[in-house]
C-alpha positions in Angstrom: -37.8 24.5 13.1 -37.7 23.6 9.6 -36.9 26.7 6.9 -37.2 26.7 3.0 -34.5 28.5 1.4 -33.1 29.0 -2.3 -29.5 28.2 -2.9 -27.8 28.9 -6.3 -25.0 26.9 -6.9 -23.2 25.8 -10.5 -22.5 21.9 -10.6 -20.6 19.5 -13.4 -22.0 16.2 -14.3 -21.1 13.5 -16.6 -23.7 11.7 -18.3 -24.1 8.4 -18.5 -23.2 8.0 -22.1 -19.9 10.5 -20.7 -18.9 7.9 -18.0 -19.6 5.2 -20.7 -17.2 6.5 -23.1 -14.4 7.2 -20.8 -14.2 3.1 -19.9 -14.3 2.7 -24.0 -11.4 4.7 -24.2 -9.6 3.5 -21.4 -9.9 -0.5 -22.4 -6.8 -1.8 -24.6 -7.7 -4.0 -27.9 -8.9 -7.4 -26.5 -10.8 -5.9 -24.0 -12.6 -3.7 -26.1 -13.1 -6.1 -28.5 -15.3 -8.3 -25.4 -17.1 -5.1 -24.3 -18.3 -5.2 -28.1 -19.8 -8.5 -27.5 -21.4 -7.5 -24.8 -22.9 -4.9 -26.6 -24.0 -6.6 -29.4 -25.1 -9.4 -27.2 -27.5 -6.6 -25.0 -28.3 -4.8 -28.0 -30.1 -6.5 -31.0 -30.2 -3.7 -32.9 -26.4 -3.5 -33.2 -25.1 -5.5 -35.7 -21.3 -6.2 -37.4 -20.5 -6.0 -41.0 -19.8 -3.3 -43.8 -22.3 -1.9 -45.5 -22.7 -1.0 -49.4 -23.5 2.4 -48.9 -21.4 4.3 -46.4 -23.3 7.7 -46.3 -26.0 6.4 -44.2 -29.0 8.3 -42.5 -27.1 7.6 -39.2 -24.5 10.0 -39.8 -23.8 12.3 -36.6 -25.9 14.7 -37.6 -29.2 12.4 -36.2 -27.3 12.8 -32.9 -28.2 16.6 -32.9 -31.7 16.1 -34.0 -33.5 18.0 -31.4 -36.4 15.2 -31.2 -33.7 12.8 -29.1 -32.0 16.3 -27.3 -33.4 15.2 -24.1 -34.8 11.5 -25.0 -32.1 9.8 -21.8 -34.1 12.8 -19.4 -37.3 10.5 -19.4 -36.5 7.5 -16.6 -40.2 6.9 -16.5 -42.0 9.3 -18.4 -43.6 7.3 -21.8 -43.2 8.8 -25.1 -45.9 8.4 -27.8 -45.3 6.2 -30.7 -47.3 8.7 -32.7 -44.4 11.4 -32.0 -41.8 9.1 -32.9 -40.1 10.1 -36.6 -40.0 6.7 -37.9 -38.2 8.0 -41.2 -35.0 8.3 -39.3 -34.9 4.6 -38.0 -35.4 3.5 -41.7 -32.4 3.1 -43.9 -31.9 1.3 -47.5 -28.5 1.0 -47.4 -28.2 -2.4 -45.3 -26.8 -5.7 -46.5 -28.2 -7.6 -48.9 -29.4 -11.3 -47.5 -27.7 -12.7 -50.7 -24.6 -11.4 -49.7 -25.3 -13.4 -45.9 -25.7 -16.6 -47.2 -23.2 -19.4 -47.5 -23.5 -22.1 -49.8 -20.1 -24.1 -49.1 -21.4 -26.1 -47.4 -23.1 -29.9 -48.2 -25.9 -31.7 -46.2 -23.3 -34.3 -44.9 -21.0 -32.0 -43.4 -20.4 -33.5 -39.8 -19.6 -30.9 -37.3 -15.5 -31.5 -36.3 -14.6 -30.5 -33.1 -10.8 -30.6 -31.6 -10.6 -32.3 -28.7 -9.7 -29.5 -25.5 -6.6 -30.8 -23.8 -6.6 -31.0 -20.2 -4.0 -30.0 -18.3 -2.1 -31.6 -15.5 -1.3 -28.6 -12.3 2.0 -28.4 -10.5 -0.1 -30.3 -7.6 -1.7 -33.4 -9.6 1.9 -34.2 -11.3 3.6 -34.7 -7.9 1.1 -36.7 -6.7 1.1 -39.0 -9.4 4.9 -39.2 -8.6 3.7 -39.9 -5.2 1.9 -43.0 -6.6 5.2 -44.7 -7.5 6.3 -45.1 -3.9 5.3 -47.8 -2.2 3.3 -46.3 1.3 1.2 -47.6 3.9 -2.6 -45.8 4.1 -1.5 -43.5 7.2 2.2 -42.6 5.3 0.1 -41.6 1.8 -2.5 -39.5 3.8 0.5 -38.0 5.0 2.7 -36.8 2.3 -0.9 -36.2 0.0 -1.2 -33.4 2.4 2.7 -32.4 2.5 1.9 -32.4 -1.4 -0.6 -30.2 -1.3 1.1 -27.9 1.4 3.3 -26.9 -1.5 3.3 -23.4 -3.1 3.4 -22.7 -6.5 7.0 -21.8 -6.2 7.9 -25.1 -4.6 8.2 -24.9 -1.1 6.6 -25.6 2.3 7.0 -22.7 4.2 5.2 -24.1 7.7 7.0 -25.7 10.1 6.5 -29.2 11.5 4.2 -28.8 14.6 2.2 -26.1 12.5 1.8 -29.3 9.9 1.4 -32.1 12.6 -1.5 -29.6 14.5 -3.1 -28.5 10.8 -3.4 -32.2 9.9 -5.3 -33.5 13.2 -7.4 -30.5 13.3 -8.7 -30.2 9.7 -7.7 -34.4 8.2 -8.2 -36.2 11.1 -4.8 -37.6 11.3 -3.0 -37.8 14.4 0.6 -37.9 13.8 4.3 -36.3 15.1 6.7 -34.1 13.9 9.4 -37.4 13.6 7.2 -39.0 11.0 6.2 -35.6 9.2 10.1 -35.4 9.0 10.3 -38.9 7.9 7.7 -38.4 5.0 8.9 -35.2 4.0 12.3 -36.8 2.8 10.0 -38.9 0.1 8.7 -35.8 -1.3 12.2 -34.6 -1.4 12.8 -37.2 -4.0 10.1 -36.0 -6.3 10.8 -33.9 -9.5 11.7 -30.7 -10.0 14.1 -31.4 -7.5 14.4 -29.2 -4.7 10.8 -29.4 -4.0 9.3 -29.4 -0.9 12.2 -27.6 0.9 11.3 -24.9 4.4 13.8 -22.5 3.0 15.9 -21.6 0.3 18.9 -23.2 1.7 17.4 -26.6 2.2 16.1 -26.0 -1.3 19.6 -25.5 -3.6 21.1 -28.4 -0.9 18.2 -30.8 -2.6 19.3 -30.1 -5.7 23.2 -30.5 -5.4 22.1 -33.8 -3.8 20.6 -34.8 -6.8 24.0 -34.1 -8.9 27.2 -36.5 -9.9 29.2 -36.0 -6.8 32.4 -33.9 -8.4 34.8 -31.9 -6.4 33.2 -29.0 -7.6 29.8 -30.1 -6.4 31.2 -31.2 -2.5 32.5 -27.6 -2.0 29.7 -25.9 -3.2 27.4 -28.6 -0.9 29.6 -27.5 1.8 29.6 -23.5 1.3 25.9 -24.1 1.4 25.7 -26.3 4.6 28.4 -24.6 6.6 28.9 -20.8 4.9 25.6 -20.3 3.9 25.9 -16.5 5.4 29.0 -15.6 3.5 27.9 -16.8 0.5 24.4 -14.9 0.7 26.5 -11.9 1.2 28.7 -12.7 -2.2 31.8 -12.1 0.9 34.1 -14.7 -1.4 37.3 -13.5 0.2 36.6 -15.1 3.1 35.2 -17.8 2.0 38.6 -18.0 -0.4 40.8 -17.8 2.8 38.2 -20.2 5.0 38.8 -23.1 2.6 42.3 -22.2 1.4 41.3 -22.5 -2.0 42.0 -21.0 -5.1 39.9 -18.4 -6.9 39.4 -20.7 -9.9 38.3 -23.6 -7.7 36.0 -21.1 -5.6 34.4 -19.5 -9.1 33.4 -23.4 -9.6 32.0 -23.8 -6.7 29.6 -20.7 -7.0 29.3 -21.5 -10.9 27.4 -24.5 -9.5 25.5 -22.9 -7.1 23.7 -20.3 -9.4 23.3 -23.1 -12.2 20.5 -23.9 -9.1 16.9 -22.9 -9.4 15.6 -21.1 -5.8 12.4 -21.6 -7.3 11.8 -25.3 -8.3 7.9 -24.8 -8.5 8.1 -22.0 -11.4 10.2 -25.0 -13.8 6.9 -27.0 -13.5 6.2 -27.1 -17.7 2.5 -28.3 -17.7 0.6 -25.7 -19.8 -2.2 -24.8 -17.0 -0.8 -21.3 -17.2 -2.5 -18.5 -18.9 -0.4 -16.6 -21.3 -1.1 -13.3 -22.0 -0.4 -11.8 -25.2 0.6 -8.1 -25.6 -1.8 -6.4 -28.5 -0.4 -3.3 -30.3 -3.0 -0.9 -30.0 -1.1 1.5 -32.6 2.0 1.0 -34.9 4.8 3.7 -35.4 6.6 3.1 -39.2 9.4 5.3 -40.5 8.7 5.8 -44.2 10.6 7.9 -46.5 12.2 9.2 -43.4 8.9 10.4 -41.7 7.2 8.9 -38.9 3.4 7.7 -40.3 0.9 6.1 -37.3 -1.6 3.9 -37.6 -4.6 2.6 -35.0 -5.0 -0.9 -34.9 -7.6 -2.0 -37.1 -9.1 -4.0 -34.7 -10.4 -0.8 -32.4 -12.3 -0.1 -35.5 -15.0 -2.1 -36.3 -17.6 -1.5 -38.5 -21.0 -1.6 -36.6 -24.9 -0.8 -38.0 -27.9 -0.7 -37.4 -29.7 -4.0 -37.6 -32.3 -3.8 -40.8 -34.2 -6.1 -39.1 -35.0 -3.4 -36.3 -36.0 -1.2 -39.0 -38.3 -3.1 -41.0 -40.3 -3.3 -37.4 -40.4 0.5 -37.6 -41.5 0.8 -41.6 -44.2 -2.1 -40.4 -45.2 -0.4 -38.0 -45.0 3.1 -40.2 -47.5 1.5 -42.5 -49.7 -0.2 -40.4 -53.2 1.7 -40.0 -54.3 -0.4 -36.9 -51.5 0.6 -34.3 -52.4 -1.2 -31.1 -51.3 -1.1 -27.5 -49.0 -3.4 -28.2 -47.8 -2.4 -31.3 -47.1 0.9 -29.2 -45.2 -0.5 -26.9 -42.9 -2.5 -29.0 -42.3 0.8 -31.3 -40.8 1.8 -27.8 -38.6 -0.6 -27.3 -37.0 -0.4 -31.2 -36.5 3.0 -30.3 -34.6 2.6 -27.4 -32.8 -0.2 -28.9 -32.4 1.9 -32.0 -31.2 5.0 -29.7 -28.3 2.8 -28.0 -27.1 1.2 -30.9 -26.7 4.4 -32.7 -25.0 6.1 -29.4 -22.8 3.0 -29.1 -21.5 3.8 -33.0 -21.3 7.2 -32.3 -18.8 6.7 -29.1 -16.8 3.8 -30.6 -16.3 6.9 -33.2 -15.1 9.2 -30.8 -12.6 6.4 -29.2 -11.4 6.2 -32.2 -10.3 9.8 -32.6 -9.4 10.7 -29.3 -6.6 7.3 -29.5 -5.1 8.6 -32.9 -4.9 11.9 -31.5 -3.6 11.2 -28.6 -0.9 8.9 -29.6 -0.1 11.2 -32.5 0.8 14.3 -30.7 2.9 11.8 -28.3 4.7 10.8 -31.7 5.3 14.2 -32.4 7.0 15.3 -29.4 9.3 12.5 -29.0 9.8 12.4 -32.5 13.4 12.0 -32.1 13.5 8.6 -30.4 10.7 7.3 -32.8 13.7 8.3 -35.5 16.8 6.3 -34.3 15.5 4.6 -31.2 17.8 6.3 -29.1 16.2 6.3 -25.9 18.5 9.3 -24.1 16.5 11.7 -26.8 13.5 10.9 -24.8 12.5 14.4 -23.8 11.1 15.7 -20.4 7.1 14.6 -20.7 4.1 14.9 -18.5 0.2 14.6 -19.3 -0.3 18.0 -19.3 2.2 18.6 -22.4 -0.2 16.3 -24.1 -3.4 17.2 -22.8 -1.9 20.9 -23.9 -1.8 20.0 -27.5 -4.6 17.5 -28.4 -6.8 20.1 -26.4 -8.3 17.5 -24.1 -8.4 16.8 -20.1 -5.2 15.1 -18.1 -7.4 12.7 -17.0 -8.2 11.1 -20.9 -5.2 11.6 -21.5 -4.1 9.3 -18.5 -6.4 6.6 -20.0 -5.2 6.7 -23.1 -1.4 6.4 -21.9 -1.9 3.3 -18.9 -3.2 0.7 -20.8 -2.4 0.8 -24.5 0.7 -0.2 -26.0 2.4 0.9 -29.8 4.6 -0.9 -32.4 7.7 0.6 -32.6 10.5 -0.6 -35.4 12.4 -0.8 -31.4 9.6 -2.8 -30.1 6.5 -3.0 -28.2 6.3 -0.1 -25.9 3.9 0.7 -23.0 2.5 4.2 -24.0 2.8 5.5 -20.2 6.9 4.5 -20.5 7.4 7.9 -22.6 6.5 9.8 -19.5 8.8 11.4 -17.3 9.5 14.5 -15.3 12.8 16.6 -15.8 15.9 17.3 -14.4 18.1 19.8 -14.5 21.9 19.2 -15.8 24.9 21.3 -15.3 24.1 23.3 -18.5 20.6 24.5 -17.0 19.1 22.2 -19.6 16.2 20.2 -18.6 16.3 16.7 -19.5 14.5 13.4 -18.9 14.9 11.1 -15.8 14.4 8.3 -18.5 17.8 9.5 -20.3 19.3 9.7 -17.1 18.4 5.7 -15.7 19.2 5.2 -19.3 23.0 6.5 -19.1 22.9 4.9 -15.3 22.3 1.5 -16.6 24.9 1.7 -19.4 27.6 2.5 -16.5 26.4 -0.5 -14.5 26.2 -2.8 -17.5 30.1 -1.7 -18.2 31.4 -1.9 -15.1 33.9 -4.5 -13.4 32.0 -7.0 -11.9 34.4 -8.0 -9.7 34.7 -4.3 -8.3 30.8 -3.2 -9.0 30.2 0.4 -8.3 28.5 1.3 -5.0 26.1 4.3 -5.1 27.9 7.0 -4.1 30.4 6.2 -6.9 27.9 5.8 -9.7 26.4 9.4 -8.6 30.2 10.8 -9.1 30.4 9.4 -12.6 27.1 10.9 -13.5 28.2 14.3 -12.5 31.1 13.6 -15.0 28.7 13.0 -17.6 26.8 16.3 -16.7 24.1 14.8 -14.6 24.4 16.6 -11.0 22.4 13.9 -9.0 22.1 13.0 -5.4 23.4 9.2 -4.1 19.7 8.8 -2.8 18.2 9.5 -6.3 20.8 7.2 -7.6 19.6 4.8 -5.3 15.5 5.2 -6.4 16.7 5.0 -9.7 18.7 1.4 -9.0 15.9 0.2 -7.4 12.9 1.7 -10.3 15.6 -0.2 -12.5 15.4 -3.5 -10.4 19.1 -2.9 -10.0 21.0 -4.9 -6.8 23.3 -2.8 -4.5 27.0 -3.1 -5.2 27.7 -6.1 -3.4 24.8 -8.5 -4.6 26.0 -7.3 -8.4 29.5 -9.3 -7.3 30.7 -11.4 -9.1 34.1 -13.6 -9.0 
């Protein structure tokens, strides 16, 4: 049996133009700088360039005007052009079209292009090695595919029958694991050299093959071969007592060894690789002694409102015949004219929220910003922010992920001068930052030859004042991308 009821209940939503200008906030320079083309490219109405006049009739104060309160509440409800305020879309402050006109240029001018240069992959330049070697049909259809069973960090990490079955299955060439093996020791000979190995080991043997023979060079071939286990394990008094060596000649030996690359692929130096560059989205200065913060100029454009768009509205204004169609277009400048302005408005209020943001972060750590000294970091969460600036954890959290500062002590990820705190033996709370700070100092100092293991590291800290248990010394070794003791060995 069905029943109609009343229910009361309160409910928080964001608007669309509220979801809108949390993902403006939360993009970093370049990206924002693409989501304003793809404004501008959706949007006609929006247009770039500084105007003469900067008090402009599409100041904030249109964004109150009751007329527009509830204009994004109509989904399919039409609005009459007649109760459209056209005076408010007009504006006399635009560009002049002199001022848009170029005249550098002559009628001959030829268009010059520069010629895009295409790069050769990791892939393409071993095969074109491969084409150097003389090969039957059946022996190049063969290592083509052992080629392009490479990873990008140089190996083949299948094993024989896996190749011999893939090969017949999805080439159509029938082969066995003795001739895979065969051709395999061809594609060993191709540069970078180690390339093509199963496994690490096979991979630094390939390239000690590759070397002058030296004495040197024959132990290290043979530590590798023979010791491979030992040497993993840095265990170099044994290896030092197997050969009956001494230390210098061992130290050689392993000085060889790491001069190896264990990834051959990554030394590949075509230029198909994208590099991404890091774009400040603020810059710290220390001037006169005082810190003084600047936004990036970049996350400021300066956006109007095409004139073009309005000159259809004063048409339109003075026209005395105002057909259906006429009607309908007057619509669509609205809306056009509605999102542009919006689209100002929240690029505004980006604006302000990032310099506020950042600026109470400066504050607060003001003391590192000073000298640089990252143990003066001091104990800070988003809430401490959110606190100050008066805004929710959750901008804050956009602001600090994805936008980076320029500090005279580098380029710094905003979200690295968080941390939680820790008490030390004076009952003061300090920063986990100062503490791995401190930690990595001890580790950088110590005596390779005797590294510190965990439980020692956690007894010198308590020294310095830091009470701390051997398993948060060990999340802290591993947050730092710190080895254990006996991988930080050395001879």
């Amino acid at each position: 049996m069905l029943k109609q009821f009343l229910n009361l209940k309160l409910s928080q939503k964001l608007s669309p133009q509220q979801i809108q200008l949390m993902k403006l906030i939360q993009l970093p320079t370049q990206a924002f700088e693409q989501r304003i083309k793809e404004e501008m490219n959706e949007n006609p109405a929006l247009e770039t360039g500084k105007e003469e006049d900067d008090e402009d009739e599409f100041e904030k104060d249109e964004f109150d005007n009751e007329e527009f309160d509830d204009y994004d509440e109509f989904e399919s409800d039409r609005i009459e052009a007649e109760d459209i305020n056209i005076d408010e879309y007009l504006s006399n402050d635009e560009t002049p079209e002199y001022k848009l006109q170029a005249n550098n240029y002559s009628a001959d001018d030829e268009l010059i292009s520069s010629p895009l240069a295409s790069p050769v992959t990791f892939h393409q330049d071993l095969l074109n090695q491969l084409n150097t070697f003389i090969l039957s049909e059946d022996e190049r259809a063969i290592a083509e595919f052992l080629v392009g069973s490479i990873d990008d960090m140089g190996y083949i990490r299948r094993s024989f029958q896996e190749l011999v079955d893939d090969m017949a299955f999805t080439q159509g060439i029938y082969t066995d694991e003795e001739t895979v093996s065969r051709i395999l020791q061809i594609v060993h000979q191709l540069e970078p050299s180690g390339v093509g190995a199963q496994d690490l080991q096979e991979c630094l043997l390939l390239q000690l093959k590759h070397k002058t023979p030296t004495q040197s060079i024959e132990l290290a071939t043979d530590i590798l071969q023979n010791n491979f286990d030992a040497f993993t394990k840095k265990h170099y008094e044994k290896l030092q007592q197997r050969y009956n060596i001494s230390l210098e000649s061992l130290k050689n030996a392993v000085g060889e060894i790491e001069k190896l690359n264990p990834k051959p692929g990554n030394s590949f130096t075509g230029n198909n690789k994208m590099i991404e560059h890091v774009v400040p989205d603020f810059a710290i200065r220390i001037v006169e002694g005082e810190l003084e913060l600047t936004l990036n100029g970049r996350n400021a454009p300066t956006l109007h409102v095409s004139k073009d768009y309005q000159d259809m509205m004063q048409t339109y204004k003075v026209s005395a015949d105002k057909s259906d169609s006429q009607k309908d277009a007057v619509q669509f400048i609205k809306q056009k004219l509605d999102s542009a302005k919006w689209f100002i408005e929240a690029i505004r209020q980006r604006q302000e929220t990032l310099f506020v943001t950042m600026n109470a972060i400066m504050h607060y750590q003001a003391e590192y910003f000073l000298d640089g000294d990252e143990t003066k970091l001091k104990p800070m969460i988003l809430k401490d922010i959110a606190d100050m600036v008066g805004m929710d954890i959750s901008t804050i959290s956009r602001v600090a992920n994805s936008k980076y500062v320029d500090t005279p002590y580098g380029t710094k990820l905003i979200k690295e001068f968080f941390s939680e705190a820790m008490m030390n033996d004076q009952g003061e709370e300090v920063s986990t930052l100062e503490i791995k700070k401190i930690l990595q100092n001890i580790i950088e100092a110590e005596d390779k030859q005797k590294p510190y293991p965990d439980d020692q590291l956690a007894d010198l800290l308590k020294e310095k004042g830091y009470p701390i248990a051997r398993r948060t010394i060990a999340k802290y070794r591993e947050q730092l991308d710190i080895p254990v003791a006996r991988m930080r060995k050395k001879i």
